[in-house]
C-alpha positions, 0 to 999 in steps of 0.5 A, spaced: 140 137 580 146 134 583 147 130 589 150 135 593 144 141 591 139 135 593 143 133 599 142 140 601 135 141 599 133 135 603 137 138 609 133 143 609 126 140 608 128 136 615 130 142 619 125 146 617 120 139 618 123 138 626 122 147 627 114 145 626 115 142 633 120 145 637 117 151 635 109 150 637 113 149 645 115 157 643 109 159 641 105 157 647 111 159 651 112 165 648 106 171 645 108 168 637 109 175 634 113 176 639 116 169 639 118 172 632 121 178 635 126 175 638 128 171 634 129 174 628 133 180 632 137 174 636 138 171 627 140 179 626 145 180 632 148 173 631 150 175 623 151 181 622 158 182 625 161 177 621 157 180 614 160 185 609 157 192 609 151 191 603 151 195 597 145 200 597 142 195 592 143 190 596 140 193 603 134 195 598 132 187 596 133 185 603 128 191 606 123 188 599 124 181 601 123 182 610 117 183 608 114 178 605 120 172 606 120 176 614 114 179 617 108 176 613 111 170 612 113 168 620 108 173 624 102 169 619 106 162 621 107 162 627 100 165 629 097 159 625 101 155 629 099 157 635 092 156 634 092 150 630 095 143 631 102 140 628 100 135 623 096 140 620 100 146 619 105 142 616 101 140 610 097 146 610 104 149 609 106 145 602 102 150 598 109 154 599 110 150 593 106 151 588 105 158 590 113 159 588 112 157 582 106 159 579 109 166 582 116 164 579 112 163 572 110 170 570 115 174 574 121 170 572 120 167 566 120 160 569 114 155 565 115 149 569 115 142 565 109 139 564 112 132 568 113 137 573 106 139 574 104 132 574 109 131 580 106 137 584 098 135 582 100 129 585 104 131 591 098 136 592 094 129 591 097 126 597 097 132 602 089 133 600 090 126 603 093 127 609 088 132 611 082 128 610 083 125 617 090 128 620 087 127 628 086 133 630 081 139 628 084 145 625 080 152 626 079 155 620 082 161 621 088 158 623 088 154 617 088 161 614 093 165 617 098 158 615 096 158 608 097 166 607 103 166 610 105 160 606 103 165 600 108 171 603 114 166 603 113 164 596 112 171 593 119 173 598 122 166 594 121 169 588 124 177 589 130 173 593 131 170 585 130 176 582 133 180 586 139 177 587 144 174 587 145 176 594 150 173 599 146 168 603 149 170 610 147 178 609 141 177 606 139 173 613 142 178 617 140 185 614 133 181 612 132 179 619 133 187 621 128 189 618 124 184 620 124 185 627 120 193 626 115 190 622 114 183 627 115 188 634 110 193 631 105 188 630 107 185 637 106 191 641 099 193 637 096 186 638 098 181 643 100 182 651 104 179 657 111 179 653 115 181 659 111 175 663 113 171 658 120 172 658 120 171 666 116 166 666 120 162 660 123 155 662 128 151 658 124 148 654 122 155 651 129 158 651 131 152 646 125 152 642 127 159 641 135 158 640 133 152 634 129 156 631 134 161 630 141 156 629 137 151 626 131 153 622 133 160 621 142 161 619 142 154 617 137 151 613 135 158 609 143 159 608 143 153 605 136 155 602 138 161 598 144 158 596 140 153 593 135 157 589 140 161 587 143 155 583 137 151 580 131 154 578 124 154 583 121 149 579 126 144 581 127 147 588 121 149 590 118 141 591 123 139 596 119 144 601 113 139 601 117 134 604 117 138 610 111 135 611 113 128 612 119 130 617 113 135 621 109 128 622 114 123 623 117 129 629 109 130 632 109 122 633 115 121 636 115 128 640 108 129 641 105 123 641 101 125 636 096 119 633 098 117 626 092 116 621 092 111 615 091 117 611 096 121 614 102 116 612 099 114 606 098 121 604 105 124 607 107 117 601 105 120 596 107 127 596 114 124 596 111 120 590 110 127 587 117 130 589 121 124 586 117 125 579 119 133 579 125 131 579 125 126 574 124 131 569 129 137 565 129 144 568 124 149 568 124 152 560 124 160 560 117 163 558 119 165 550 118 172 549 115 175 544 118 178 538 
């Protein structure tokens, strides 16, 4: 990866680390499917003015991708979030790594480097690590609903390099217009006091929600789709588990959340593991049969 792509993988693992916190104020401001809701409807009217007309192609791969890399993966998220603690759903979150290239291997071709599994079995090593005592108790059902939706974003990262090439604010803008359906659907069936919500919301809650559309959404994943387009998952996918790091360092100081010596020592590791990842050759395609 050039310094350029690392520079931009690394700009999104700490906007998307400091969303852990802005967000968790949202969701307990907000209803958290309807939390996404608006934000994915705020992402689509924000972009879509400015983007082209999509080919049939195109508005066919965004609809595929929304539901994966939209509804399952944000309404899954920030529901886990919701119930459970900061630190711990920024760690659960970093199996979006291993998920993306396990997935990238039989459907893309993309068979990881032996020197890229160590680095990822180690970065595995130390988030086991940082849950051993992260602080604070995570329901097991929201520990599930992260790690599912951490399932759903690796399956859309793969569509997204399959599918593609697709222009990153188009995609964004049409993505998120389907998903905002599929999220406030799902609102309407199974939460309750939105309008309450909205009235009572304060200015906290209204940047928590204006971050997450033009920090952890326009920007983070624009540059996060340009990058898969331009090196493999194998080499991108590991910079996601540096979330982690960020989330934790963004929890102690905003939070005030207690950083335990397991914690730091595991978040070390992790960043071990990313640096080994990216010390090895690109992810080899899968021979073909002949």
């Amino acid at each position: 990866m050039s310094i350029l792509e690392i520079g931009a993988a690394l700009l999104v693992a700490l906007l998307w680390g400091v969303q852990f916190v802005t967000s968790k104020y949202g969701v307990e401001a907000f209803p958290p499917l309807f939390f996404v809701t608006l934000r994915f409807a705020l992402v689509a009217l924000l972009l879509l003015p400015f983007t082209r007309r999509p080919s049939r192609r195109e508005i066919a791969a965004s609809a595929l991708i929304s539901v994966f890399f939209g509804g399952l993966c944000f309404g899954l998220f920030f529901t886990g979030l919701h119930l459970g603690a900061v630190g711990l759903s920024a760690v659960i979150v970093q199996l979006t790594a291993p998920f993306t290239v396990l997935i990238a291997w039989p459907m893309l071709g993309e068979r990881p480097p032996a020197r890229v599994a160590l680095g990822l079995a180690i970065a595995f090593a130390g988030v086991a690590l940082a849950m051993a005592n992260p602080g604070e108790p995570m329901p097991p059902i929201a520990a599930l609903l992260v790690a599912a939706g951490s399932a759903a974003q690796a399956f859309g990262n793969v569509l997204i390099k399959r599918l593609g090439p697709l222009e990153p604010l188009r995609l964004i803008g049409w993505l998120s217009l389907f998903t905002v359906p599929q999220v406030g659907l799902a609102s309407w069936l199974l939460e309750w006091g939105q309008i309450a919500a909205l009235r009572a919301a304060d200015l906290p809650a209204w940047l928590s929600l204006g971050y997450a559309v033009l920090f952890g959404a326009i920007l983070a994943f624009c540059l996060w789709f340009w990058l898969i387009e331009r090196v493999s998952l194998a080499r991108a996918g590991p910079f996601a588990l540096l979330q982690t790091v960020f989330a934790i360092l963004a929890a102690i100081v905003f939070l005030g959340e207690r950083a335990t010596m397991p914690l730091m020592i595991g978040a070390a590791i992790c960043i071990a593991g990313v640096i080994l990842t990216q010390s090895a050759s690109p992810a080899r395609p899968h021979p073909k049969p002949s």
